[in-house]
N, C-alpha and C positions, 0 to 999 in steps of 0.2 A: 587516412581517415577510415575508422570501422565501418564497415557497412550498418553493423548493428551496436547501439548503446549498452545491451546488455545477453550476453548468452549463458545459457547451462550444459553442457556437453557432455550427452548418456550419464549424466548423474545418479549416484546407487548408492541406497542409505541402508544398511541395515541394524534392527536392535538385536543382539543374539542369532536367534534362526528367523525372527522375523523381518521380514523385507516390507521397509513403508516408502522408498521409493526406488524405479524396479527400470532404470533406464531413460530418464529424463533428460531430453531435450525441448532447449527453449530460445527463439529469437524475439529482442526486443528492441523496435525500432525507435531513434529518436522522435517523442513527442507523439509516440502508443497509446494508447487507452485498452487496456487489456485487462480480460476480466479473469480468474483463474478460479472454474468452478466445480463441482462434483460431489459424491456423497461424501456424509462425512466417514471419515476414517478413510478418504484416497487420498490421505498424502500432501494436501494443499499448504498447511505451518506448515508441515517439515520442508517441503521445496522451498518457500520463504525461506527458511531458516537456512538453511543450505546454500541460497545466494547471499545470503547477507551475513553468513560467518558466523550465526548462530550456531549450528552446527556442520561437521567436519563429513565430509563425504568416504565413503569408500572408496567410490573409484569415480570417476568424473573431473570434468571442470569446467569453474566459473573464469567467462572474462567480462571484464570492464571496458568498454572502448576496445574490446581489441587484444586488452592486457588481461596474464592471466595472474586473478588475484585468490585462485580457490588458496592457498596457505596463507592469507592475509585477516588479520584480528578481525573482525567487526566495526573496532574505531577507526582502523586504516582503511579502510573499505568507505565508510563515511565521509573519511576526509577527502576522498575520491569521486564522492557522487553520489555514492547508495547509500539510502536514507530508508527504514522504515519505522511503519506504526505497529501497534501492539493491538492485538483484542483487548484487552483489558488497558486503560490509558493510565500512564506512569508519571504524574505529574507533582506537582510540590505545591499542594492544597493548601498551605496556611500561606501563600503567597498567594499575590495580587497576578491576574493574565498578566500584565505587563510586565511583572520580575520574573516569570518563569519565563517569557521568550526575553526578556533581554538576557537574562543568564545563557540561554542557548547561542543567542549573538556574541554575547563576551568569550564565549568558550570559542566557540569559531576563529574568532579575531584574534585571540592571546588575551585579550584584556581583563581577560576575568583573575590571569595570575597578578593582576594590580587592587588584592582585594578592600587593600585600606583606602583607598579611596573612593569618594561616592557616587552615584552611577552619573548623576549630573556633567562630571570632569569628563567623560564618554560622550560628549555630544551625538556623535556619528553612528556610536550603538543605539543611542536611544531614541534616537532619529529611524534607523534600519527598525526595532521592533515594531514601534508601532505605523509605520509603509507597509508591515505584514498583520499587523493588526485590521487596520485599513483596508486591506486587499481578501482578508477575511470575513468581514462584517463586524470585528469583535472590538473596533472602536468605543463604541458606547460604556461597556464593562470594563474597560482594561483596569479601573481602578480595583473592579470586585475581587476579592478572593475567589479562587477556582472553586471550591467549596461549596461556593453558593450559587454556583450557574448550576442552569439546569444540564442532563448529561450528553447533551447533543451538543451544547457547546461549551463542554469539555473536551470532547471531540475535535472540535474545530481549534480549541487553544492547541493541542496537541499534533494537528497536522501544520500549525501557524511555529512552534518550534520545530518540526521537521521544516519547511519551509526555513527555515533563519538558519538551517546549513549547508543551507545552496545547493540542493540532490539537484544532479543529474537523471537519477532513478527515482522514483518514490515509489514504497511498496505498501500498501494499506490492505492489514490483514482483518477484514469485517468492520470498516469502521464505524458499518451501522448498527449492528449489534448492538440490540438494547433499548436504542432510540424509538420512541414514538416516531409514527408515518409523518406527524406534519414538521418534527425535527429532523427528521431523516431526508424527507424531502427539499427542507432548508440547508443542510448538508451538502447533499449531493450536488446542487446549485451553484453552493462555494468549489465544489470539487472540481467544478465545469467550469468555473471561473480561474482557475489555475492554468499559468503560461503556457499557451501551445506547442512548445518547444522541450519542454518536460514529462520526461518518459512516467506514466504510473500505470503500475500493475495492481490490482484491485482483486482480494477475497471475497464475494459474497454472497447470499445464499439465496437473498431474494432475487427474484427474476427479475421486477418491474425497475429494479435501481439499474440493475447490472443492463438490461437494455436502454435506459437514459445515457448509462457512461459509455460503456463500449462500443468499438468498433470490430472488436476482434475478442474471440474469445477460445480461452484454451480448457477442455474437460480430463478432468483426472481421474481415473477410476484405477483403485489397489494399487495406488501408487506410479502409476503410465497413464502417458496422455495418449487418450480414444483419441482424440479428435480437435482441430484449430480449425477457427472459420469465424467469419462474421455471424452475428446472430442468427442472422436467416437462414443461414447455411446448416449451424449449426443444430436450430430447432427442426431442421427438414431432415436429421438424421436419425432413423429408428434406433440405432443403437443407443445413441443419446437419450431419444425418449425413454427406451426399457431400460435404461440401467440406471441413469440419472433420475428419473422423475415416477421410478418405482412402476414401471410396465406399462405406462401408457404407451401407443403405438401412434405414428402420425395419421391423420383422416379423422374419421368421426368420433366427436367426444374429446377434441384436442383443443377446440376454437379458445379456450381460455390459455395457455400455454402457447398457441399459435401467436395470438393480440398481444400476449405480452413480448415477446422477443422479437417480434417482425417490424 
Protein backbone atom coordinates (compact mmCIF):
# COMPACT_ATOMS: atom_id res chain seq x y z
CA UNK A 1 0.00 0.00 0.00
CA UNK A 2 1.39 3.74 -0.89
CA UNK A 3 1.95 5.75 1.72
CA UNK A 4 0.61 8.48 -0.21
CA UNK A 5 -2.60 8.55 -2.89
CA UNK A 6 -0.89 10.98 -5.09
CA UNK A 7 2.71 12.47 -5.62
CA UNK A 8 4.77 14.88 -8.05
CA UNK A 9 8.44 14.31 -7.84
CA UNK A 10 10.84 17.55 -8.66
CA UNK A 11 8.41 18.23 -11.47
CA UNK A 12 9.83 20.91 -14.24
CA UNK A 13 7.77 22.33 -16.85
CA UNK A 14 9.23 24.70 -19.17
CA UNK A 15 7.71 26.88 -22.29
CA UNK A 16 10.95 27.87 -24.47
CA UNK A 17 13.42 29.72 -21.93
CA UNK A 18 10.53 30.09 -19.71
CA UNK A 19 10.33 27.95 -16.53
CA UNK A 20 6.61 27.95 -15.02
CA UNK A 21 7.42 25.16 -12.81
CA UNK A 22 10.92 25.04 -11.36
CA UNK A 23 11.17 21.82 -9.14
CA UNK A 24 7.96 20.59 -7.86
CA UNK A 25 7.27 18.26 -5.15
CA UNK A 26 4.14 17.17 -3.79
CA UNK A 27 2.49 14.53 -1.16
CA UNK A 28 -1.05 13.78 -1.22
CA UNK A 29 -2.61 11.83 1.52
CA UNK A 30 -5.64 9.57 1.29
CA UNK A 31 -8.70 11.81 2.08
CA UNK A 32 -6.42 15.34 2.14
CA UNK A 33 -8.03 18.52 1.94
CA UNK A 34 -5.38 20.46 0.34
CA UNK A 35 -5.34 23.79 -0.74
CA UNK A 36 -2.69 24.92 -3.52
CA UNK A 37 -2.43 28.61 -3.45
CA UNK A 38 -0.19 31.74 -4.60
CA UNK A 39 0.10 34.61 -6.84
CA UNK A 40 -1.11 34.42 -9.94
CA UNK A 41 1.34 33.42 -12.66
CA UNK A 42 3.21 30.72 -9.88
CA UNK A 43 2.52 28.00 -11.59
CA UNK A 44 -0.76 26.51 -9.79
CA UNK A 45 -2.94 25.09 -13.63
CA UNK A 46 0.11 24.22 -14.88
CA UNK A 47 0.94 21.83 -11.71
CA UNK A 48 -2.72 20.68 -12.07
CA UNK A 49 -2.06 20.02 -15.52
CA UNK A 50 0.93 18.14 -15.12
CA UNK A 51 -0.53 15.70 -12.66
CA UNK A 52 -3.45 14.94 -14.53
CA UNK A 53 -1.75 14.65 -17.95
CA UNK A 54 -2.68 17.72 -19.28
CA UNK A 55 0.45 18.58 -19.88
CA UNK A 56 3.91 16.60 -20.32
CA UNK A 57 6.70 17.31 -17.87
CA UNK A 58 10.25 17.84 -18.60
CA UNK A 59 11.76 16.22 -16.06
CA UNK A 60 9.79 14.75 -12.99
CA UNK A 61 7.25 12.26 -11.99
CA UNK A 62 3.74 11.56 -11.31
CA UNK A 63 2.70 8.58 -9.17
CA UNK A 64 -0.73 7.16 -8.42
CA UNK A 65 -0.87 4.93 -5.54
CA UNK A 66 2.60 4.37 -5.76
CA UNK A 67 2.43 3.70 -9.59
CA UNK A 68 4.25 5.84 -11.99
CA UNK A 69 1.81 7.16 -14.43
CA UNK A 70 3.64 10.56 -15.61
CA UNK A 71 3.70 8.86 -19.58
CA UNK A 72 0.02 8.01 -18.99
CA UNK A 73 -2.99 10.06 -21.27
CA UNK A 74 -5.19 11.99 -19.13
CA UNK A 75 -8.24 9.39 -19.76
CA UNK A 76 -5.92 6.61 -18.43
CA UNK A 77 -5.08 8.51 -15.39
CA UNK A 78 -8.94 9.01 -14.84
CA UNK A 79 -9.66 5.57 -15.26
CA UNK A 80 -7.26 5.19 -12.22
CA UNK A 81 -8.61 7.82 -9.91
CA UNK A 82 -7.56 11.24 -11.06
CA UNK A 83 -10.30 13.23 -11.69
CA UNK A 84 -10.21 16.89 -12.29
CA UNK A 85 -12.38 20.27 -12.63
CA UNK A 86 -11.84 22.96 -15.05
CA UNK A 87 -11.93 26.84 -14.27
CA UNK A 88 -14.21 27.30 -16.74
CA UNK A 89 -17.07 24.18 -16.54
CA UNK A 90 -17.31 21.99 -19.79
CA UNK A 91 -20.68 20.85 -19.68
CA UNK A 92 -23.55 19.80 -22.39
CA UNK A 93 -26.01 22.89 -21.57
CA UNK A 94 -28.86 21.79 -23.94
CA UNK A 95 -29.07 18.71 -21.55
CA UNK A 96 -31.03 18.19 -18.54
CA UNK A 97 -28.31 17.88 -14.93
CA UNK A 98 -29.48 14.51 -15.04
CA UNK A 99 -28.26 13.32 -18.72
CA UNK A 100 -25.01 15.03 -18.48
CA UNK A 101 -24.15 12.89 -15.15
CA UNK A 102 -25.73 9.91 -16.35
CA UNK A 103 -23.77 10.22 -19.61
CA UNK A 104 -20.56 10.36 -17.27
CA UNK A 105 -21.95 6.99 -15.42
CA UNK A 106 -22.53 5.28 -18.78
CA UNK A 107 -19.06 6.27 -20.00
CA UNK A 108 -17.62 4.82 -16.77
CA UNK A 109 -19.49 1.58 -16.98
CA UNK A 110 -19.16 0.83 -20.77
CA UNK A 111 -22.76 1.36 -21.34
CA UNK A 112 -22.93 4.25 -23.08
CA UNK A 113 -21.29 2.12 -26.26
CA UNK A 114 -25.18 0.63 -26.07
CA UNK A 115 -26.30 4.01 -27.49
CA UNK A 116 -29.58 2.78 -29.09
CA UNK A 117 -31.06 1.97 -26.38
CA UNK A 118 -32.79 4.15 -23.73
CA UNK A 119 -31.31 5.15 -20.58
CA UNK A 120 -34.39 3.49 -18.79
CA UNK A 121 -32.95 -0.28 -19.87
CA UNK A 122 -29.75 1.06 -17.41
CA UNK A 123 -31.61 0.76 -14.42
CA UNK A 124 -28.30 0.83 -12.28
CA UNK A 125 -26.92 3.91 -14.22
CA UNK A 126 -29.82 5.88 -13.47
CA UNK A 127 -29.99 4.87 -10.08
CA UNK A 128 -25.91 5.82 -9.61
CA UNK A 129 -26.73 9.44 -11.16
CA UNK A 130 -28.95 10.57 -9.31
CA UNK A 131 -27.41 8.85 -5.38
CA UNK A 132 -24.82 11.72 -6.69
CA UNK A 133 -27.44 13.96 -7.60
CA UNK A 134 -28.67 13.51 -4.00
CA UNK A 135 -25.38 13.64 -2.27
CA UNK A 136 -25.05 17.00 -4.00
CA UNK A 137 -28.12 18.94 -3.29
CA UNK A 138 -28.90 18.93 -7.17
CA UNK A 139 -32.00 16.72 -6.62
CA UNK A 140 -34.56 19.25 -7.03
CA UNK A 141 -33.33 20.39 -10.75
CA UNK A 142 -32.00 17.37 -12.24
CA UNK A 143 -34.98 17.77 -14.62
CA UNK A 144 -33.59 21.60 -15.56
CA UNK A 145 -31.34 22.08 -18.29
CA UNK A 146 -27.93 23.25 -17.16
CA UNK A 147 -28.52 26.37 -19.04
CA UNK A 148 -30.82 27.49 -16.70
CA UNK A 149 -29.17 26.99 -13.21
CA UNK A 150 -27.75 29.42 -11.84
CA UNK A 151 -23.54 29.39 -12.19
CA UNK A 152 -22.75 27.94 -8.76
CA UNK A 153 -24.77 25.12 -9.59
CA UNK A 154 -23.31 24.62 -12.63
CA UNK A 155 -20.55 24.04 -10.67
CA UNK A 156 -21.78 21.65 -8.54
CA UNK A 157 -23.48 19.56 -11.66
CA UNK A 158 -19.82 19.39 -12.74
CA UNK A 159 -18.10 18.30 -9.64
CA UNK A 160 -21.45 15.62 -9.44
CA UNK A 161 -19.86 14.23 -13.10
CA UNK A 162 -16.47 14.20 -11.58
CA UNK A 163 -17.89 12.50 -8.72
CA UNK A 164 -19.78 9.51 -11.16
CA UNK A 165 -16.06 8.41 -12.03
CA UNK A 166 -15.17 7.23 -8.89
CA UNK A 167 -11.70 9.63 -8.32
CA UNK A 168 -9.65 8.59 -5.96
CA UNK A 169 -8.08 12.25 -6.42
CA UNK A 170 -10.26 15.09 -7.08
CA UNK A 171 -8.58 18.23 -8.24
CA UNK A 172 -10.64 21.44 -8.33
CA UNK A 173 -9.04 24.04 -10.16
CA UNK A 174 -10.98 27.53 -8.67
CA UNK A 175 -14.21 26.13 -8.46
CA UNK A 176 -15.53 29.28 -7.10
CA UNK A 177 -14.56 31.35 -9.46
CA UNK A 178 -17.28 33.52 -10.51
CA UNK A 179 -19.84 32.47 -8.07
CA UNK A 180 -21.64 34.93 -5.80
CA UNK A 181 -20.45 34.58 -1.88
CA UNK A 182 -23.84 33.01 -0.82
CA UNK A 183 -23.33 30.45 -3.92
CA UNK A 184 -19.96 29.89 -3.23
CA UNK A 185 -20.59 29.45 0.13
CA UNK A 186 -23.35 26.82 -0.74
CA UNK A 187 -20.72 25.23 -2.60
CA UNK A 188 -18.09 24.92 -0.41
CA UNK A 189 -20.74 23.00 2.02
CA UNK A 190 -21.32 20.43 -0.65
CA UNK A 191 -17.48 20.33 -1.02
CA UNK A 192 -17.35 19.36 2.88
CA UNK A 193 -19.91 17.14 2.25
CA UNK A 194 -17.93 14.79 -0.06
CA UNK A 195 -16.57 11.11 1.35
CA UNK A 196 -13.81 11.53 3.92
CA UNK A 197 -11.89 9.11 2.33
CA UNK A 198 -11.43 10.98 -1.04
CA UNK A 199 -8.22 12.77 -1.74
CA UNK A 200 -9.11 16.80 -3.08
CA UNK A 201 -6.67 19.19 -3.84
CA UNK A 202 -8.36 22.51 -4.32
CA UNK A 203 -7.18 26.01 -6.34
CA UNK A 204 -8.15 29.00 -4.80
CA UNK A 205 -7.66 32.42 -4.30
CA UNK A 206 -10.02 33.40 -1.78
CA UNK A 207 -8.77 33.08 1.70
CA UNK A 208 -12.08 32.80 3.67
CA UNK A 209 -13.03 29.40 1.42
CA UNK A 210 -9.68 27.96 1.37
CA UNK A 211 -9.69 28.13 5.36
CA UNK A 212 -13.26 26.40 5.60
CA UNK A 213 -11.72 23.62 3.29
CA UNK A 214 -8.25 23.01 4.23
CA UNK A 215 -6.25 21.30 6.50
CA UNK A 216 -3.04 21.76 4.81
CA UNK A 217 -2.07 23.92 2.47
CA UNK A 218 0.69 24.22 -0.12
CA UNK A 219 2.16 28.05 -1.58
CA UNK A 220 3.57 28.30 -4.95
CA UNK A 221 5.59 31.14 -5.81
CA UNK A 222 7.42 31.34 -9.72
CA UNK A 223 6.59 28.09 -10.00
CA UNK A 224 8.32 26.32 -6.44
CA UNK A 225 6.69 25.61 -3.47
CA UNK A 226 7.72 28.35 -0.58
CA UNK A 227 6.06 26.59 1.73
CA UNK A 228 3.30 23.42 3.13
CA UNK A 229 1.60 23.74 6.40
CA UNK A 230 -1.68 24.05 7.93
CA UNK A 231 -3.19 27.42 7.82
CA UNK A 232 -1.89 28.59 10.74
CA UNK A 233 1.31 27.73 10.11
CA UNK A 234 1.08 28.93 7.10
CA UNK A 235 -0.30 32.45 7.81
CA UNK A 236 2.53 32.89 10.58
CA UNK A 237 5.10 32.87 7.76
CA UNK A 238 6.45 36.32 6.80
CA UNK A 239 7.52 35.03 3.71
CA UNK A 240 4.02 34.05 2.94
CA UNK A 241 2.76 37.16 3.88
CA UNK A 242 5.28 39.45 1.55
CA UNK A 243 5.24 37.59 -1.28
CA UNK A 244 1.74 36.09 -1.42
CA UNK A 245 -0.55 38.84 0.04
CA UNK A 246 1.62 41.62 -1.58
CA UNK A 247 4.04 42.79 1.41
CA UNK A 248 2.03 42.55 4.22
CA UNK A 249 4.33 41.60 7.20
CA UNK A 250 2.82 39.36 10.34
CA UNK A 251 1.79 41.72 13.73
CA UNK A 252 0.14 44.81 13.14
CA UNK A 253 -2.19 45.57 10.48
CA UNK A 254 -2.68 41.79 9.76
CA UNK A 255 -5.67 40.97 12.16
CA UNK A 256 -7.90 40.53 8.99
CA UNK A 257 -5.57 37.98 7.14
CA UNK A 258 -4.71 36.70 10.68
CA UNK A 259 -9.01 35.72 11.33
CA UNK A 260 -9.29 34.55 8.06
CA UNK A 261 -6.89 31.52 8.01
CA UNK A 262 -6.45 30.86 11.79
Amino acid sequence: MADFILEAKGLHKRFGSLVVTNGVSLQVQTGARMALIGPNGAGKSTLVGLLTGQLVPNEGRVLLQGQDVTGLAPERRTKRGLVRTFQINNLFRGLTVLENVYLAVSERTGTARAFWRPAAAHAEVLDEANAVLEQLGLADVRHEKVSALAYGQQRLVEIAIALSLRPKVLLLDEPAAGIPSLQAGLLMEAIQRLPSDLAIVMIEHDMELVRRFASEITVLVAGAVLATGTPRDIMAREDVLRVYLGGLHAGAGNNKVDTCLS
